[in-house]
C-alpha positions in Angstrom: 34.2 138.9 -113.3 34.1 141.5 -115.4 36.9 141.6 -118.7 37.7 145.2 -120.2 40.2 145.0 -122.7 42.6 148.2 -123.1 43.0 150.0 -126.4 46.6 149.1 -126.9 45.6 145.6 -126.7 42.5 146.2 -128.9 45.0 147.8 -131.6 47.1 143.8 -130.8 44.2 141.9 -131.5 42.7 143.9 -134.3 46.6 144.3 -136.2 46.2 139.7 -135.6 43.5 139.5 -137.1 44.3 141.2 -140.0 47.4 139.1 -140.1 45.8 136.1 -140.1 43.0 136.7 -141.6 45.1 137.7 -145.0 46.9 134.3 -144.8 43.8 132.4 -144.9 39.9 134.1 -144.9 38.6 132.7 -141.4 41.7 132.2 -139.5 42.0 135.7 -138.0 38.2 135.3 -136.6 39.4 131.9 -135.5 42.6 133.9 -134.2 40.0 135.9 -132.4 38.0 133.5 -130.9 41.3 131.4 -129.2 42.8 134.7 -127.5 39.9 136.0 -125.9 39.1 132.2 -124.8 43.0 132.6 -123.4 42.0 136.0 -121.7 38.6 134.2 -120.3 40.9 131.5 -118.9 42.5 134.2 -116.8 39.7 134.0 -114.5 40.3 131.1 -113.4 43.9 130.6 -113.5 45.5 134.3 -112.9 48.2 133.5 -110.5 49.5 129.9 -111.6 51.7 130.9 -114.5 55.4 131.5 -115.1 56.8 134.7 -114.1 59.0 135.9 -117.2 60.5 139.7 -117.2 58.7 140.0 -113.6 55.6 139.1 -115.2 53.1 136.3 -115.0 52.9 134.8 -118.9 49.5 133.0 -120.2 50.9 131.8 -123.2 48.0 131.4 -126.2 47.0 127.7 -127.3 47.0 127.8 -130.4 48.3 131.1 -131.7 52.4 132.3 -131.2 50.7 135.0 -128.6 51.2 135.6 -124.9 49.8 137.5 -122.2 52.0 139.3 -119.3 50.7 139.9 -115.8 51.3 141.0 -112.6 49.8 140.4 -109.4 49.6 143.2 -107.0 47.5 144.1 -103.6 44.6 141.9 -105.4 45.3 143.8 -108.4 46.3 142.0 -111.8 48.3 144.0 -114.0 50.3 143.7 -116.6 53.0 145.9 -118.9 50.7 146.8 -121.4 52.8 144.3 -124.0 52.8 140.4 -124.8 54.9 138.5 -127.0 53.7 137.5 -131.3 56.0 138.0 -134.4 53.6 140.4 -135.5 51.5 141.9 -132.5 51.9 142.5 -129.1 49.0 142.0 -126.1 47.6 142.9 -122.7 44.5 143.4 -121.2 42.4 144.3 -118.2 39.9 141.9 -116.1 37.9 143.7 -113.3 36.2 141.3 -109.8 35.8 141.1 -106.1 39.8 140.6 -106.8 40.1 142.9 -109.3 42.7 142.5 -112.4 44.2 144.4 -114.7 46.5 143.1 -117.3 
């Protein structure tokens, strides 16, 4: 499977890790780090989550983030937003089942 991230949700992670990474030198690579092993996760679990505001949402381990999807015709896709105090998320994931979040 093959992960492109989309430049809204580039603009999420990058305004993150600046967040954390002013709090505490380190944390926002280690902020970095957790979310795309979140968005990895997808590949294996894209489908099983709770649908919130129509959505499926991946909510981050260790980080106040989550990630909205949608699963249509063997297409993932989600809103283009996710949930932080500070930053919102999606992203897009391309396979044989294609995804797009």
């Amino acid at each position: 499977m093959r992960i492109e991230i989309l430049d809204e949700v580039q603009e999420d992670l990058i305004e993150g890790f600046r967040f954390y990474e002013n709090r505490e030198p380190g944390v926002g690579s280690y902020f970095l780090d957790c979310l795309f092993s979140d968005i990895d996760s997808l590949i294996l679990f894209a489908g099983i989550h709770q649908i919130v505001y129509g959505y499926h949402r991946c909510l981050s381990k260790r980080f106040p983030f989550a990630i909205y999807y949608d699963i249509a015709e063997e297409i993932l896709r989600g809103p283009g937003n996710g949930s932080h105090e500070a930053a919102n998320q999606s992203l897009q994931t391309d396979r044989s089942r294609r995804a797009v979040f």
